[in-house]
MARVEX-610899 format. One line per field, with one value per residue (C-alpha): residue number from 0; residue in one letter; x, y, z. Coordinates in nm, 3 decimals. Each point is the difference from the previous one (the first is absolute). Layout:
MARVEX-610899
resi = NUM | ...
resn = a | ...
xx = X | ...
yy = Y | ...
zz = Z | ...
//
This chain:
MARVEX-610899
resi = 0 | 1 | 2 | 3 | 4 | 5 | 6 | 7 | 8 | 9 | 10 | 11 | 12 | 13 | 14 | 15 | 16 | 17 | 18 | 19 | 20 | 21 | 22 | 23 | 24 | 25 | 26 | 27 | 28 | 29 | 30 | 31 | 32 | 33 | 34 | 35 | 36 | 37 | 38 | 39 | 40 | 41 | 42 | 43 | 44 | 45 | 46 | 47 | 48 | 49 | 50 | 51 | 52 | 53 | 54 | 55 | 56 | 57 | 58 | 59 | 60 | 61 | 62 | 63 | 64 | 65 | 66 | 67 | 68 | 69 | 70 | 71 | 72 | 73 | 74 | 75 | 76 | 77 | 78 | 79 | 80 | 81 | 82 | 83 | 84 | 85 | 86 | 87 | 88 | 89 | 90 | 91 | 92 | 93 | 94 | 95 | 96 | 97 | 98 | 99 | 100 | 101 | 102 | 103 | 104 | 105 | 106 | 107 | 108 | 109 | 110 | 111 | 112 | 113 | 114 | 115 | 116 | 117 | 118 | 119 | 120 | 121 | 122 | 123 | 124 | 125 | 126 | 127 | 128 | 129 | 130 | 131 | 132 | 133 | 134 | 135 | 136 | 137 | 138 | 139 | 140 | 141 | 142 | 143 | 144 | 145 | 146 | 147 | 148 | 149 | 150 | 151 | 152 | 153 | 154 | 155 | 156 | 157 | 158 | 159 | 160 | 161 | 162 | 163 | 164 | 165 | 166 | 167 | 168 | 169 | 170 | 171 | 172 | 173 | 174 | 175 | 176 | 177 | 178 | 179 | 180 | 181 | 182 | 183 | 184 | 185 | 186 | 187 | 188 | 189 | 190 | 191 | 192 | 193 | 194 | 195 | 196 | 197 | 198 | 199 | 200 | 201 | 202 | 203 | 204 | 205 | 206 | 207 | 208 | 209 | 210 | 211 | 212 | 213 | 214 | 215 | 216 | 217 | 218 | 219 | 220 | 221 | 222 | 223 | 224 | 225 | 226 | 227 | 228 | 229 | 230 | 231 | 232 | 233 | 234 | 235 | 236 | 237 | 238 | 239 | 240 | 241 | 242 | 243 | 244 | 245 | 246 | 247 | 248 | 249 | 250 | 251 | 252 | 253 | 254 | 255 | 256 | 257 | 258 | 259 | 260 | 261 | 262 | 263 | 264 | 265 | 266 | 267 | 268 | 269 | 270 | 271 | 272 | 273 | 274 | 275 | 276 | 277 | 278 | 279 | 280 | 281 | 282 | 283 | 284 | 285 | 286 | 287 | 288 | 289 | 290 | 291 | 292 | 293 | 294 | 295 | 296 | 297 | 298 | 299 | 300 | 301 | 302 | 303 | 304 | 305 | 306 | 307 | 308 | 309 | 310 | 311 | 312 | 313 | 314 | 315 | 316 | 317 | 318 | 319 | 320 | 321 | 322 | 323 | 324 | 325 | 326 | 327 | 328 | 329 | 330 | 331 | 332 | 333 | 334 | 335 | 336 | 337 | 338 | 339 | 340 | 341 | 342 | 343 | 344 | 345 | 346 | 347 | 348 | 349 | 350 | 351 | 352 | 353 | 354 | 355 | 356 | 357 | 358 | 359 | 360 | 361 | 362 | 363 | 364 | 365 | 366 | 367 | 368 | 369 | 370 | 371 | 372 | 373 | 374 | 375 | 376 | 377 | 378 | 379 | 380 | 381 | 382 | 383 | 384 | 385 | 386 | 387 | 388 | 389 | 390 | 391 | 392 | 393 | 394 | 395 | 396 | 397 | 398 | 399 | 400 | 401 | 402 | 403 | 404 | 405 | 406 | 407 | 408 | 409 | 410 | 411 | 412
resn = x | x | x | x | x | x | x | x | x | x | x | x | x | x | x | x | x | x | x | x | x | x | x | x | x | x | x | x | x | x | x | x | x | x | x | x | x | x | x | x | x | x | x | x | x | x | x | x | x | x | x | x | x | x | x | x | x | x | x | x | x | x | x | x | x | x | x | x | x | x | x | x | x | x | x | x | x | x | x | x | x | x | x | x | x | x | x | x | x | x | x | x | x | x | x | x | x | x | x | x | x | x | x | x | x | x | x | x | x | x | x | x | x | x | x | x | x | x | x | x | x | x | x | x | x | x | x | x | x | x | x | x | x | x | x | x | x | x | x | x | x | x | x | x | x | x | x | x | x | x | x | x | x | x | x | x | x | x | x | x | x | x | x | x | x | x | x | x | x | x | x | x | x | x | x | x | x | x | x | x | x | x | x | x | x | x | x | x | x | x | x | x | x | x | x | x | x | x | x | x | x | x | x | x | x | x | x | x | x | x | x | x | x | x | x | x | x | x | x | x | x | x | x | x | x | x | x | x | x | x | x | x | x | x | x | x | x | x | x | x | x | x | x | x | x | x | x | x | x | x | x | x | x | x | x | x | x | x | x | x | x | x | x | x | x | x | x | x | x | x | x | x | x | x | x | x | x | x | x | x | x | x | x | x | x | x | x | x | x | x | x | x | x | x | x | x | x | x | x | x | x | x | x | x | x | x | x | x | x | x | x | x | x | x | x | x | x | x | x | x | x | x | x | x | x | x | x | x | x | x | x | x | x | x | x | x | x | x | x | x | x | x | x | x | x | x | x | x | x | x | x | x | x | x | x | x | x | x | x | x | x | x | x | x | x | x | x | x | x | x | x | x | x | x | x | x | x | x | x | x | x | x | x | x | x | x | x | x | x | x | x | x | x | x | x | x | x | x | x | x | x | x | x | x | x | x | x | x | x | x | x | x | x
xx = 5.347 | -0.161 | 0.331 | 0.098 | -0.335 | 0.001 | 0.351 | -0.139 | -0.305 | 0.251 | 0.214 | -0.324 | -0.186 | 0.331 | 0.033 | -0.356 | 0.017 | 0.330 | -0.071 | -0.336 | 0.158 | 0.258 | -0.209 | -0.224 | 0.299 | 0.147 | -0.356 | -0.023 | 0.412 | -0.074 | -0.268 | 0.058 | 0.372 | -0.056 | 0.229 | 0.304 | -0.117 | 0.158 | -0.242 | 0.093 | 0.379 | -0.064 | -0.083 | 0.242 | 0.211 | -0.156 | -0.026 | 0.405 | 0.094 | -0.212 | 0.160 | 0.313 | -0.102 | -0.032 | 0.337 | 0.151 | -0.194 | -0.243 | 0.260 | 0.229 | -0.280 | -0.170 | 0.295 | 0.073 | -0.305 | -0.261 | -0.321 | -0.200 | 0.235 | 0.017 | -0.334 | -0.038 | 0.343 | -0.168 | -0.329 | 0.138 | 0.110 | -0.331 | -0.084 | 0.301 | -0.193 | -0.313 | 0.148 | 0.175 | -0.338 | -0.089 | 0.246 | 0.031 | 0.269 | 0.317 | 0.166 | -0.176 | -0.203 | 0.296 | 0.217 | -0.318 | -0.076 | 0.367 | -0.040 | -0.367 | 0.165 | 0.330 | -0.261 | -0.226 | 0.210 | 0.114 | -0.355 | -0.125 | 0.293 | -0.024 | -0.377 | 0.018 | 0.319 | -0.194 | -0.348 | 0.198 | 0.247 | -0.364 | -0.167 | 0.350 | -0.040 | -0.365 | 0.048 | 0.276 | -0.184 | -0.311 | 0.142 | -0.180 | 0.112 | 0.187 | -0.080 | -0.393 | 0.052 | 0.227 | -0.213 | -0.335 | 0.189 | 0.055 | -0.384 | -0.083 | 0.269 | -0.126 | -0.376 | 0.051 | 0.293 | -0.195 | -0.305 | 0.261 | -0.089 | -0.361 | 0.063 | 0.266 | -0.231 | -0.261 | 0.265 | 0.104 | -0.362 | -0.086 | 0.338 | 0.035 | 0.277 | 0.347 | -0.024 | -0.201 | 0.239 | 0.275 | -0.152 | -0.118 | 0.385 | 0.064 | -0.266 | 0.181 | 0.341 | -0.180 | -0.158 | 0.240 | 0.303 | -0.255 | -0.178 | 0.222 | 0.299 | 0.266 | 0.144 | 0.294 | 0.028 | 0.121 | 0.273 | 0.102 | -0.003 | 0.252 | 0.270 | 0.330 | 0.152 | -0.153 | 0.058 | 0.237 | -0.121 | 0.059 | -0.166 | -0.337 | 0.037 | 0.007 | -0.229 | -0.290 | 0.257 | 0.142 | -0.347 | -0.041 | 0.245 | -0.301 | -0.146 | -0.357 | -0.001 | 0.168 | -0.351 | -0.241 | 0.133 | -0.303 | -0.254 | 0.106 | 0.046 | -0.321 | -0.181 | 0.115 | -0.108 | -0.336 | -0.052 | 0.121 | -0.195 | -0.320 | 0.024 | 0.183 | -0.136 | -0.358 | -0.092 | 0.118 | -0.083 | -0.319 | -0.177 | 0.099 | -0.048 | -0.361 | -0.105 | 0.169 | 0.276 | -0.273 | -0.015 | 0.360 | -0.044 | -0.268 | 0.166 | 0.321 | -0.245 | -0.142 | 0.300 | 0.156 | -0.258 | -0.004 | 0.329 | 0.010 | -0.282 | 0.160 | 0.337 | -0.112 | -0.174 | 0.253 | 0.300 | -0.314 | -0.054 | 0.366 | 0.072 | -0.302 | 0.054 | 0.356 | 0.205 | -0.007 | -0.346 | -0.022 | 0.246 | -0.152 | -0.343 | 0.128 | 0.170 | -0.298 | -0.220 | 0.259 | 0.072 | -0.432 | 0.054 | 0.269 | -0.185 | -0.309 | 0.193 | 0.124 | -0.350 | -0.201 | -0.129 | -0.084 | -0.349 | -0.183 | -0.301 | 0.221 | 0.043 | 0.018 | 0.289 | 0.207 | 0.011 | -0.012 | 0.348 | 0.165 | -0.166 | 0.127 | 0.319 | -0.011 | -0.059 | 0.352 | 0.141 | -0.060 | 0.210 | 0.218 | 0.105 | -0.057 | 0.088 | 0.328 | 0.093 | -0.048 | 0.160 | 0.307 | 0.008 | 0.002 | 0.240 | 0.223 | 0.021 | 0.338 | 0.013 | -0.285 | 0.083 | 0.204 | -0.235 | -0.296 | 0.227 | 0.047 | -0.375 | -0.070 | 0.283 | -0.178 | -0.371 | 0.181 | 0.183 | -0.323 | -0.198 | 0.298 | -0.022 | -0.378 | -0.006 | 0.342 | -0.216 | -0.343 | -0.038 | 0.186 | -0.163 | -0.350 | -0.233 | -0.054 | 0.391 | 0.049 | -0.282 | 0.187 | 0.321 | -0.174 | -0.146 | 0.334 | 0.184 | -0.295 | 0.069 | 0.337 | -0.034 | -0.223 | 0.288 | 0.278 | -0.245 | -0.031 | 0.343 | 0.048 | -0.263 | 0.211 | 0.297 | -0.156 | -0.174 | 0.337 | 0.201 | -0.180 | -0.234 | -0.263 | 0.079 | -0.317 | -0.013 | -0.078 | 0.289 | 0.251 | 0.268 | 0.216 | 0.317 | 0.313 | -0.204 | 0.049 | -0.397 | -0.315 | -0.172 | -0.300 | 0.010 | -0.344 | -0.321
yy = 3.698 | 0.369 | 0.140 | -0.337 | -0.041 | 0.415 | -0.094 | -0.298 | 0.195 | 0.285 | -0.238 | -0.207 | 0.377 | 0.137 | -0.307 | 0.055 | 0.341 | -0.087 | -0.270 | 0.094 | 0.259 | -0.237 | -0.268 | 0.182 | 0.173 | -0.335 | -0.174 | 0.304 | -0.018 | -0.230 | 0.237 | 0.330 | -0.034 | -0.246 | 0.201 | -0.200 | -0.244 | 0.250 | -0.104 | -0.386 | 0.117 | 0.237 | -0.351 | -0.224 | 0.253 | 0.054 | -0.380 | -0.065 | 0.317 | -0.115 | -0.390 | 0.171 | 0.238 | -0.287 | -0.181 | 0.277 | 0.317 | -0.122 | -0.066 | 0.280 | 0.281 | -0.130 | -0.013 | 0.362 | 0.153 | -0.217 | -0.141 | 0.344 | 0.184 | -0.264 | -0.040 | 0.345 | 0.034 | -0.304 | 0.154 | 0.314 | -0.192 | -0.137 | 0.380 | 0.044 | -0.248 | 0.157 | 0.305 | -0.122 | -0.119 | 0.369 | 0.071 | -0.380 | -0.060 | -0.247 | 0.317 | 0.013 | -0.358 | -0.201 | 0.180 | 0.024 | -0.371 | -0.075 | 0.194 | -0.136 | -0.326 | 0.065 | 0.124 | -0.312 | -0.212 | 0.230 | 0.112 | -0.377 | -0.127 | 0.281 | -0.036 | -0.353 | 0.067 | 0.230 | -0.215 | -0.266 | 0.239 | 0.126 | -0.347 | -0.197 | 0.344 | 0.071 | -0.433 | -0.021 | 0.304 | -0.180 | -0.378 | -0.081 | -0.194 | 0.188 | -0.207 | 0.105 | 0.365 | 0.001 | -0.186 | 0.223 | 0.328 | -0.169 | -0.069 | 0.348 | 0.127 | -0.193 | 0.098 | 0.383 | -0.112 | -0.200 | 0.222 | 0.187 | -0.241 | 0.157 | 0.402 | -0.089 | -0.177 | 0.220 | 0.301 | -0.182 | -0.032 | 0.311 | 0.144 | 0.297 | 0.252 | -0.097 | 0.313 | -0.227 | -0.285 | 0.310 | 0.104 | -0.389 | -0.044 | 0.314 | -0.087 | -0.324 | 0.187 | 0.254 | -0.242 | -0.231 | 0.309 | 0.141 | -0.254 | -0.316 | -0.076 | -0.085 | -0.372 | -0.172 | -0.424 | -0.051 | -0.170 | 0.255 | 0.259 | -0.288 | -0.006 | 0.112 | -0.070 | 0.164 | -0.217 | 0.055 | 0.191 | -0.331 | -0.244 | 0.187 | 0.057 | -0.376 | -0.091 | -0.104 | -0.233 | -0.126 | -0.067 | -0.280 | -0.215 | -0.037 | -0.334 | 0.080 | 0.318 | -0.191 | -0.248 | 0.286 | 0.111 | -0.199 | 0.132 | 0.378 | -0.016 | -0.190 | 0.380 | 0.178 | -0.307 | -0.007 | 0.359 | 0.021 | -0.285 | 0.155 | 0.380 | -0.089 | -0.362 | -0.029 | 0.329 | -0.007 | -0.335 | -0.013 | 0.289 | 0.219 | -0.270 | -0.138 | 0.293 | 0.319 | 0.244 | 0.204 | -0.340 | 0.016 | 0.294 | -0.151 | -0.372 | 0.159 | 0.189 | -0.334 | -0.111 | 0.290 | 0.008 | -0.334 | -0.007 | 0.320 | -0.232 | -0.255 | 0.119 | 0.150 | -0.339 | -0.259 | 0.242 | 0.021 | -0.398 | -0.123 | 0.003 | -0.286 | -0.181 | 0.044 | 0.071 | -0.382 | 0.029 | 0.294 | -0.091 | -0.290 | 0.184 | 0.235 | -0.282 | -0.227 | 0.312 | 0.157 | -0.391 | -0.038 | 0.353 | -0.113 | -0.297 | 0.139 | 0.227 | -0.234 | -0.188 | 0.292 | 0.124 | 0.332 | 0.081 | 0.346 | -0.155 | -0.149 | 0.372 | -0.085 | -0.234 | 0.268 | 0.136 | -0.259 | -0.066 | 0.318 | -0.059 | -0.326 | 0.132 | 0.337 | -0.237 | -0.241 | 0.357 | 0.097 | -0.269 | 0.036 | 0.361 | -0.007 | -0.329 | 0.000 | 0.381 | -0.146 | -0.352 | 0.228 | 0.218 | -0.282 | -0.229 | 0.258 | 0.234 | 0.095 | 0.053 | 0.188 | 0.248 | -0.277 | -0.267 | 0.273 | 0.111 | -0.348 | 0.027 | 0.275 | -0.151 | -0.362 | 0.149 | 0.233 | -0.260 | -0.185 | 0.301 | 0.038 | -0.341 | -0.044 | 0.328 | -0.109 | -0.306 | 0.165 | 0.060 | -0.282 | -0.263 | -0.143 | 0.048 | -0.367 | -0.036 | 0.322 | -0.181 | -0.260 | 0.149 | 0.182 | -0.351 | -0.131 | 0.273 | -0.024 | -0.397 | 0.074 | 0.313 | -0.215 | -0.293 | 0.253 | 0.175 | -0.338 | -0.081 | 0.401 | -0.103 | -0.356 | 0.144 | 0.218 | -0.243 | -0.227 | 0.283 | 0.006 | -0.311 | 0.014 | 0.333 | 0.241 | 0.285 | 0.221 | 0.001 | -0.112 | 0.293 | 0.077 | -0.204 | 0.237 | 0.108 | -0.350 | -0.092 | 0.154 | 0.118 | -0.176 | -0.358 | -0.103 | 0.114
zz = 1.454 | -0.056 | -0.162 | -0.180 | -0.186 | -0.096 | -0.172 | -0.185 | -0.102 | -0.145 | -0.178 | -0.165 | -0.043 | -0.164 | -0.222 | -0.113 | -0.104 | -0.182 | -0.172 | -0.149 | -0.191 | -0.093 | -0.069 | -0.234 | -0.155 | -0.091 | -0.116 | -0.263 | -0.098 | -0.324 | -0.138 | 0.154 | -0.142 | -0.330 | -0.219 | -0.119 | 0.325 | 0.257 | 0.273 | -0.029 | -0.023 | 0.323 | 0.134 | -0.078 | 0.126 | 0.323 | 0.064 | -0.091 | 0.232 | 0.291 | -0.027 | 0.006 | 0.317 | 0.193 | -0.030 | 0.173 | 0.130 | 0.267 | 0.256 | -0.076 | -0.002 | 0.304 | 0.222 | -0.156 | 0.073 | 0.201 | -0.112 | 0.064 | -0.262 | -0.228 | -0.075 | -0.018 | -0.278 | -0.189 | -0.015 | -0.179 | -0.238 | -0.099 | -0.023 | -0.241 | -0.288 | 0.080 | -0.093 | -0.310 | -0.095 | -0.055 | -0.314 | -0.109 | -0.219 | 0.010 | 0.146 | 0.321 | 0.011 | -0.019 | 0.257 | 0.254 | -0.059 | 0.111 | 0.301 | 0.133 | -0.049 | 0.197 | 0.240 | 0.016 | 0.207 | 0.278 | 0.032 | 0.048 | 0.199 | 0.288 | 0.006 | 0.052 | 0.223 | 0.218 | 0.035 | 0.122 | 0.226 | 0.138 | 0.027 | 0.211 | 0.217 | 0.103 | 0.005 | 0.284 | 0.240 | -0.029 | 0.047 | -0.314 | -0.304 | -0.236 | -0.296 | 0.131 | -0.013 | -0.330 | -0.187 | 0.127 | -0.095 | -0.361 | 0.021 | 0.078 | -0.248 | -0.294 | 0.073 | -0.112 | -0.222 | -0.209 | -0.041 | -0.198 | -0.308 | 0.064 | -0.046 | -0.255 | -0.283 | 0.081 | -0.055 | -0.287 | -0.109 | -0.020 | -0.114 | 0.284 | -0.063 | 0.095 | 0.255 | 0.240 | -0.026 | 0.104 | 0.258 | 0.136 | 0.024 | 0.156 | 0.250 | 0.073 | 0.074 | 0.255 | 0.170 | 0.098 | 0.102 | 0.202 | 0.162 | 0.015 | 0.259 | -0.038 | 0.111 | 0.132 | 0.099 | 0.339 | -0.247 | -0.206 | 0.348 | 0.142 | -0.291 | 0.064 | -0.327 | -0.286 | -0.306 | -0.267 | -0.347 | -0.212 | 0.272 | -0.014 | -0.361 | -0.010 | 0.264 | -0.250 | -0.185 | 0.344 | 0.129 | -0.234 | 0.199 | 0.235 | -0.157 | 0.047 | -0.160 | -0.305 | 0.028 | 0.020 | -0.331 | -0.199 | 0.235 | -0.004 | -0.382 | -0.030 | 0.170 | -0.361 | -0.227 | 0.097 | 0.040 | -0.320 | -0.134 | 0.137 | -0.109 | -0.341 | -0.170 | 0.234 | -0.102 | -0.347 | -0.119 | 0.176 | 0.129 | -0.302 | -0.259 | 0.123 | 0.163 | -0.122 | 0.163 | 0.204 | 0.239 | 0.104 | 0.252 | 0.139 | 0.036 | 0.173 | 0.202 | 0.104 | 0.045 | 0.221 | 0.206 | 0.119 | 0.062 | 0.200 | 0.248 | -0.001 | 0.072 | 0.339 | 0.060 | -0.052 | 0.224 | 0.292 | -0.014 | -0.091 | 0.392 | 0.034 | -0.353 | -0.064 | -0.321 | -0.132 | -0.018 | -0.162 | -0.288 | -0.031 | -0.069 | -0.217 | -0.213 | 0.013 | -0.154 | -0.236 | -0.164 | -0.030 | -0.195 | -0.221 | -0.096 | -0.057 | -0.204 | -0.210 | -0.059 | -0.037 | -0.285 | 0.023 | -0.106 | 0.092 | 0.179 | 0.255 | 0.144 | 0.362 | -0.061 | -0.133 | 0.303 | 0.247 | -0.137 | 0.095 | 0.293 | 0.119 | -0.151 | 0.261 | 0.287 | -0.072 | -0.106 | 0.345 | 0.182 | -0.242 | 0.094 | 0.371 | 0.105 | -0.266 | 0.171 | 0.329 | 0.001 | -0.156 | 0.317 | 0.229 | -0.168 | -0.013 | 0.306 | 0.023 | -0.404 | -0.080 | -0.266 | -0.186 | 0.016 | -0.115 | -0.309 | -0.119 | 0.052 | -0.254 | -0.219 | -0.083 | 0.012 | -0.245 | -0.200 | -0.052 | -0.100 | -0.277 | -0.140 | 0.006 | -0.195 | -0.206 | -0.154 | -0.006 | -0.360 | -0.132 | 0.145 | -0.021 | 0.301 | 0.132 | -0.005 | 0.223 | 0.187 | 0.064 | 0.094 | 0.276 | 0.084 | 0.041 | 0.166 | 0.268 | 0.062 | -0.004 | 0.281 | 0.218 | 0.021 | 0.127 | 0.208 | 0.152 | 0.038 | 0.193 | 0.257 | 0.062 | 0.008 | 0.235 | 0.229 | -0.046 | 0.221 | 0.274 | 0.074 | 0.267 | 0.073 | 0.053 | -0.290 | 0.260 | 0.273 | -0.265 | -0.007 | -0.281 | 0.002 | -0.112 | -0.301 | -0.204 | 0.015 | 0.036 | 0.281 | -0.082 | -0.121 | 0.067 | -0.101
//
């Protein structure tokens, strides 16, 4: 349990480091690199290269080189755009931008690859549940991953130089060559064909034959919209217009550090409440946000409610990203780094249409596409977990084996 939590720690502690240079790089792109809107272009561009990354590079690269090296490529590509940032210019932005978002998916895909590798491992020599373990690992991961949001506006806040965001991602490749080891499944350690070129080149595509990955589409592409929603329209149409730009730092902070809590929180108590509940929660509180949203009139007195939105918002954000990460692990065991790259492509595609329609529509209309997409995420989620229950009826969660790699190990919370 000793060495598995020191390689979670390294992965959420190398994440950290990485992405709040990265994060406050990217907060800063639209007025650190205004001229002839290179900064938005850098963007766009990073956003269509990382969609594209994870059609068909997760699998490939992690069969290729194993999580460990991965994650440690991927991160030097983050490094690359930081150091584009230093001589900005449509010579070296754009290029760099391409490359961080190439990166993106690998990096994601083998971390969640490897939690959940870790989790089904440590799970089986204990004789505890794997769903348990993978979805406390999340927990712990998303704790120091989301602080991230903290040291990046406050970076961003007080404009540091980009040397410090340099050396943060530096940091972040040291750490995890040195101190993280490297990690095989009992599956992959089993294998005695090696797949063709084409097949893993595929495998994200080929994954979607699996009908509940096709029905958590609305729910993983429902993680960009309302991230998007809440750092793009919340902050823009409300905080900045009632309040004034210097709140926004301190409403993601809000909301950053709440989610960081709760994040550990909800993977610790998932084991005694189980994912339903959670979901539900987190839809139950994000739909009382929307709505007050879209009955709210924003008036500066009302400063505490400023802020307990973002709040509320980091608490459903929470389940979102650890009980999404995990229920993806579990449902799909024999399939991980496929099933995680369709992850990062959806959460990707809906951070590319939220921000494809952000300044051409009106606020309470994004409002209630998010709305929508939500109701819509929470009926296919529903239809996953019958599906799931409908395999295997009456039998416990917890001695339930996997059957030839067609269902989940889990079905029951």
């Amino acid at each position: 349990m000793e060495r598995n939590l020191k390689n979670v720690l390294v992965i959420s502690f190398g994440f950290l480091f990485l992405f709040t240079a990265y994060s406050g790089l990217q907060s800063l792109q639209s007025s650190l690199n205004a001229e002839e809107g290179l900064g938005v272009a850098s963007l766009s561009v990073l956003y269509a290269a990382l969609t594209l990354s994870s059609m068909f590079l997760p699998p490939i690269i992690i069969k290729k080189l194993g999580c460990k090296w991965t994650i440690v490529v991927s991160m030097c590509c983050y490094i690359a755009y930081s150091l584009g940032n230093f001589y900005a210019s449509w010579y070296t932005l754009i290029p760099t931008s391409m490359i961080l978002g190439l990166g993106g998916a690998p990096l994601w895909s083998a971390k969640c690859t490897y939690l959940t590798i870790a989790g089904t491992l440590y799970a089986e020599k204990a004789g505890k549940n794997a769903k348990d373990i993978i979805s406390q690992y999340f927990g712990i991961f998303f704790l120091v991953f989301q602080t991230s949001g903290i040291w990046g506006n406050l970076i961003s806040s007080l404009i540091l130089s980009q040397s410090s965001n340099q050396a943060s991602g530096v940091l972040a490749v040291l750490l995890v060559i040195i101190f993280l080891d490297q990690i095989k499944s009992n599956q992959a350690e089993t294998e005695k064909e090696k797949p063709s070129f084409w097949s893993t080149f595929l495998a994200t595509f080929r994954h979607l034959k699996d009908k509940r990955q096709c029905l958590l589409i609305p729910l993983t592409m429902y993680s960009g919209f309302e991230q998007a929603f809440l750092t793009g329209d919340y902050s823009k149409s409300f905080v900045t217009c009632a309040l004034g730009i210097q709140y926004v730092g301190y409403m993601m902070i809000c909301f950053a550090s709440i989610n960081s809590l709760c994040s550990l929180l909800f993977g610790k108590i998932s084991q005694f409440m189980g994912r339903k509940l959670l979901f539900s929660l987190a839809a139950v509180l994000n739909t009382s946000c929307i709505i007050t949203v879209l009955l709210w009139k924003p008036d500066p007195k009302q400063l505490a409610v400023f802020f307990v939105i973002p709040g509320l918002w980091g608490v459903s954000d929470a389940v979102w990203q650890t009980q999404t990460n995990a229920l993806y692990g579990i449902l799909f065991e024999k399939n991980k780094e496929a099933a995680f790259a369709n992850y990062r492509l959806w959460e990707s595609v809906g951070f590319v249409i939220a921000f494809a329609y952000s300044t051409k529509l009106q606020v309470y209309i994004k409002t209630y596409i998010v709305l929508s997409v939500l109701v819509l995420s929470m009926v296919t989620y529903g239809a996953v977990e019958y599906l799931e229950a409908k395999s295997s009826p009456g039998t416990p969660a917890a001695t339930k084996k996997e059957n030839g790699g067609a269902h989940s190990q889990e079905t029951h919370m």
